[in-house]
N, CA and C atoms as a LAMMPS dump frame, in Angstrom:
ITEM: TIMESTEP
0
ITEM: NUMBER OF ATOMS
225
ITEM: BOX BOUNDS ff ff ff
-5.0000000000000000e+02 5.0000000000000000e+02
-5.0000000000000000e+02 5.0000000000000000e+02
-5.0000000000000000e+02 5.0000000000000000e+02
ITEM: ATOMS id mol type element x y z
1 1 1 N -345.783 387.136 -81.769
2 1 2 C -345.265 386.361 -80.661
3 1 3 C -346.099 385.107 -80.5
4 2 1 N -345.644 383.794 -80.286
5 2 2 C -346.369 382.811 -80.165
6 2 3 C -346.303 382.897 -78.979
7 3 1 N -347.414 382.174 -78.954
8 3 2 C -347.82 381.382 -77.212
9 3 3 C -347.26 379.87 -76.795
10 4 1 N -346.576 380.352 -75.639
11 4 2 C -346.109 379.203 -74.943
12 4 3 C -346.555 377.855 -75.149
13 5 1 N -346.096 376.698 -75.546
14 5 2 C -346.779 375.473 -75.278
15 5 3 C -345.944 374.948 -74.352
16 6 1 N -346.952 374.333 -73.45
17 6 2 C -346.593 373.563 -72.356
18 6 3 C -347.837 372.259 -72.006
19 7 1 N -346.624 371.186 -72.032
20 7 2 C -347.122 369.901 -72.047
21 7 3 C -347.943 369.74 -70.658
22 8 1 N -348.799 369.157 -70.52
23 8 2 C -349.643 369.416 -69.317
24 8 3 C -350.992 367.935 -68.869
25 9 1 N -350.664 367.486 -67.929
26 9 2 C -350.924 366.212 -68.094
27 9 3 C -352.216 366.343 -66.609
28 10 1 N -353.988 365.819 -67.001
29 10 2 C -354.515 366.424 -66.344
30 10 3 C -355.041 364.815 -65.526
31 11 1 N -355.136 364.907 -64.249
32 11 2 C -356.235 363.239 -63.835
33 11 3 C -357.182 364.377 -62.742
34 12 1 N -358.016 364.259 -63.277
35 12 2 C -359.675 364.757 -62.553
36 12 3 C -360.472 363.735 -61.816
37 13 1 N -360.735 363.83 -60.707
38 13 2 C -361.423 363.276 -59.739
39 13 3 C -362.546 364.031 -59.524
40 14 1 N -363.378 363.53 -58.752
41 14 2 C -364.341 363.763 -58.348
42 14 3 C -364.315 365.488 -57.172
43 15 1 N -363.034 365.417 -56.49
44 15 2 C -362.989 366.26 -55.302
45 15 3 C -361.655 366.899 -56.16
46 16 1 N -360.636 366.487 -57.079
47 16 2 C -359.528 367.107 -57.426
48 16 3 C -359.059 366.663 -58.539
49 17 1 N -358.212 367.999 -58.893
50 17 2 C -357.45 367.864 -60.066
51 17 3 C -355.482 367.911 -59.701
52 18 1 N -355.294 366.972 -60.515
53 18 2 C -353.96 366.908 -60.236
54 18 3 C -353.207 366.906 -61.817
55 19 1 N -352.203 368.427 -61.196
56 19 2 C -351.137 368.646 -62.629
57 19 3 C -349.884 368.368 -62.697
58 20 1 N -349.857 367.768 -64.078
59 20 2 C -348.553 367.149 -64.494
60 20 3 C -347.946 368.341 -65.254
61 21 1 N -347.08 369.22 -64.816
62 21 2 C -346.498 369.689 -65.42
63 21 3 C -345.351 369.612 -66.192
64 22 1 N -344.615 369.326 -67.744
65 22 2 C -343.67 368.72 -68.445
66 22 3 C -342.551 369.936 -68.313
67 23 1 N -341.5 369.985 -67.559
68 23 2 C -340.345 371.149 -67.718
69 23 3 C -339.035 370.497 -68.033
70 24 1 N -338.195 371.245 -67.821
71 24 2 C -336.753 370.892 -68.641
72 24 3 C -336.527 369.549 -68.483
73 25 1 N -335.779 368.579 -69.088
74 25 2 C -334.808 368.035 -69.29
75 25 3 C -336.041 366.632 -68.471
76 26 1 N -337.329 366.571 -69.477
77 26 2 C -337.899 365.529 -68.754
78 26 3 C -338.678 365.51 -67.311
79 27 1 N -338.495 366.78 -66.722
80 27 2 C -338.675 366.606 -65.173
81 27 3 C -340.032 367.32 -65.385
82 28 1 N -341.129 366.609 -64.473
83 28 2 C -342.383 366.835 -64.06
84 28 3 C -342.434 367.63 -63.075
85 29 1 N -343.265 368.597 -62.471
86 29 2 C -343.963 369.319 -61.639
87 29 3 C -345.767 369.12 -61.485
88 30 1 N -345.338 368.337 -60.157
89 30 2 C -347.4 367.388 -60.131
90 30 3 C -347.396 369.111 -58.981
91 31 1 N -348.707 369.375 -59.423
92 31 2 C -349.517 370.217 -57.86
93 31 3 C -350.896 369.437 -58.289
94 32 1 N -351.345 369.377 -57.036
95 32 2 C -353.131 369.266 -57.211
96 32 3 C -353.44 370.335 -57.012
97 33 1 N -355.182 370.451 -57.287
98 33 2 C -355.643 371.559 -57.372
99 33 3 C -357.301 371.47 -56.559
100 34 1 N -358.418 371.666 -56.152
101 34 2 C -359.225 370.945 -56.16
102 34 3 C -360.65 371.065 -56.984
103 35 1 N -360.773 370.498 -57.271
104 35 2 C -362.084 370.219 -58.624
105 35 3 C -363.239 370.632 -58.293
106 36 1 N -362.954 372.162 -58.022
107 36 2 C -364.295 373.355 -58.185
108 36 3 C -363.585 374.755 -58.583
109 37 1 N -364.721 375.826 -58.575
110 37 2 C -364.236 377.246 -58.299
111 37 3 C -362.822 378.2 -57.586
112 38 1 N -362.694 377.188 -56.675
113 38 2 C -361.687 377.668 -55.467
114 38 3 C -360.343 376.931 -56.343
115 39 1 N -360.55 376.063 -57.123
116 39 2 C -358.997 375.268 -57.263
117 39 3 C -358.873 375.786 -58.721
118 40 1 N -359.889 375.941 -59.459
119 40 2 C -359.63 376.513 -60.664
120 40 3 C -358.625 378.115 -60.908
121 41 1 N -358.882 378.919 -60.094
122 41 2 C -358.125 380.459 -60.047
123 41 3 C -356.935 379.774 -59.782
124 42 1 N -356.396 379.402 -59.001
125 42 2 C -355.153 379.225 -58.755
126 42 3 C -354.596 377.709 -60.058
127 43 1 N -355.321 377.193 -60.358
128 43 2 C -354.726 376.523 -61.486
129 43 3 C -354.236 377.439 -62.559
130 44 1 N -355.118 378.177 -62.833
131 44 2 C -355.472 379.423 -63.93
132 44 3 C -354.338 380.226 -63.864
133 45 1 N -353.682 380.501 -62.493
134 45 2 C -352.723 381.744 -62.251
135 45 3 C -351.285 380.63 -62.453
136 46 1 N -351.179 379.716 -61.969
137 46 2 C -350.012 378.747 -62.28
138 46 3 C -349.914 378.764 -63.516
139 47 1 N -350.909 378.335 -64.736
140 47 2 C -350.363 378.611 -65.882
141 47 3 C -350.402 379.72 -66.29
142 48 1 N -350.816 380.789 -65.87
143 48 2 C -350.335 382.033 -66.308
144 48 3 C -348.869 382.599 -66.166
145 49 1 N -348.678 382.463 -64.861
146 49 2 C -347.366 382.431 -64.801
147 49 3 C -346.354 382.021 -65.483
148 50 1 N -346.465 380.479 -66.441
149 50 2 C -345.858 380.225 -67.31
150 50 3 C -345.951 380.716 -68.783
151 51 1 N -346.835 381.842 -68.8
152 51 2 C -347.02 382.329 -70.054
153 51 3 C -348.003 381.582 -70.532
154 52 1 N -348.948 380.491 -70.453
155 52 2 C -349.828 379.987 -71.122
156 52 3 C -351.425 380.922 -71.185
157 53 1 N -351.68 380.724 -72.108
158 53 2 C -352.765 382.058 -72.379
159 53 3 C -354.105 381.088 -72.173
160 54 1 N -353.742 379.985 -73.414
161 54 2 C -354.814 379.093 -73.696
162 54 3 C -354.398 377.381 -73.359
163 55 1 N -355.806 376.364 -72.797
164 55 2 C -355.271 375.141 -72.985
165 55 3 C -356.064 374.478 -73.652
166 56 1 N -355.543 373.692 -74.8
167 56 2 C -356.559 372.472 -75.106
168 56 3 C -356.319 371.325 -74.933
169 57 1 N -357.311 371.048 -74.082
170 57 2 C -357.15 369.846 -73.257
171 57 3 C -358.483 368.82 -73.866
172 58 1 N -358.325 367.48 -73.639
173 58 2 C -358.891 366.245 -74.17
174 58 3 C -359.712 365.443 -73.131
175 59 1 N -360.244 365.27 -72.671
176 59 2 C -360.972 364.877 -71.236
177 59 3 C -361.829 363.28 -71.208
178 60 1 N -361.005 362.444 -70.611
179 60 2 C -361.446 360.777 -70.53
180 60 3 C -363.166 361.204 -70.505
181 61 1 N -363.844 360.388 -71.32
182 61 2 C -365.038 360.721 -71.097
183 61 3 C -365.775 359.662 -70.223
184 62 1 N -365.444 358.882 -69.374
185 62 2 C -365.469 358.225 -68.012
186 62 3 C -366.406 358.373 -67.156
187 63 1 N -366.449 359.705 -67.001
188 63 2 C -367.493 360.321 -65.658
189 63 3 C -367.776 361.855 -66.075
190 64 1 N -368.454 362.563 -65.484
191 64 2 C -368.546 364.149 -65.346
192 64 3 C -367.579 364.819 -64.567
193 65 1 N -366.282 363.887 -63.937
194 65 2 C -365.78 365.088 -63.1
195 65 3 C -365.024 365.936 -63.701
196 66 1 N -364.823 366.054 -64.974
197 66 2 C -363.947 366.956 -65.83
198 66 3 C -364.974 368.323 -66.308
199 67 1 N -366.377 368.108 -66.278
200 67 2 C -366.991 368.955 -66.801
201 67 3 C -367.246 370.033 -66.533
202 68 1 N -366.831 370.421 -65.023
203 68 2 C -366.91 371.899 -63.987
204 68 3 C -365.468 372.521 -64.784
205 69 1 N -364.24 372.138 -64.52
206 69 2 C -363.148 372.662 -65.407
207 69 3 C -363.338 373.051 -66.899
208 70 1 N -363.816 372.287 -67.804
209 70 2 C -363.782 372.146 -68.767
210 70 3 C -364.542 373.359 -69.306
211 71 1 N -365.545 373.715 -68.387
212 71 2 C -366.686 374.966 -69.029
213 71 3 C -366.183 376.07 -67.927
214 72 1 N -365.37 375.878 -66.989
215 72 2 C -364.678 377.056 -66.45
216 72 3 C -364 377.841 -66.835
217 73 1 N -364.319 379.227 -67.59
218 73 2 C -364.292 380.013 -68.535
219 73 3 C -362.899 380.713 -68.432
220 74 1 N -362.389 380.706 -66.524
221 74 2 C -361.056 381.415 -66.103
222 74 3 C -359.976 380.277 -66.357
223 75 1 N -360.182 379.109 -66.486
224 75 2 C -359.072 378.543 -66.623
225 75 3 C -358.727 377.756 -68.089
């Protein structure tokens, strides 16, 4: 069985993360999330829900605010 891919579009702030989610026919689904511990589980369970197991994601190397997510082991 393969694993779901789902297009997933990330902008990390300092206080939050906000998701671009890619679904049918072109149409986006944005939620924010917020850019610690507390916003990560529930990011984590949103894509679970869609069947996504794993993400690899690419991270503007700009600032550190991507780096709490990025080594956050649940999401």
């Amino acid at each position: 069985m393969r694993a779901a891919l789902l297009p997933l579009g990330l902008d990390i702030s300092k206080t939050a993360v906000h998701v671009a989610r890619l679904k049918r026919a072109h149409r986006s689904k944005y939620e924010p999330f917020t850019n610690d511990s507390e916003g990560f589980r529930p990011l984590s369970q949103c894509l679970a829900t869609q069947g996504v197991q794993r993400v690899y994601a690419c991270l503007e190397a700009t600032s550190l605010d991507g780096h709490a997510l990025a080594l956050n082991r649940q999401s």
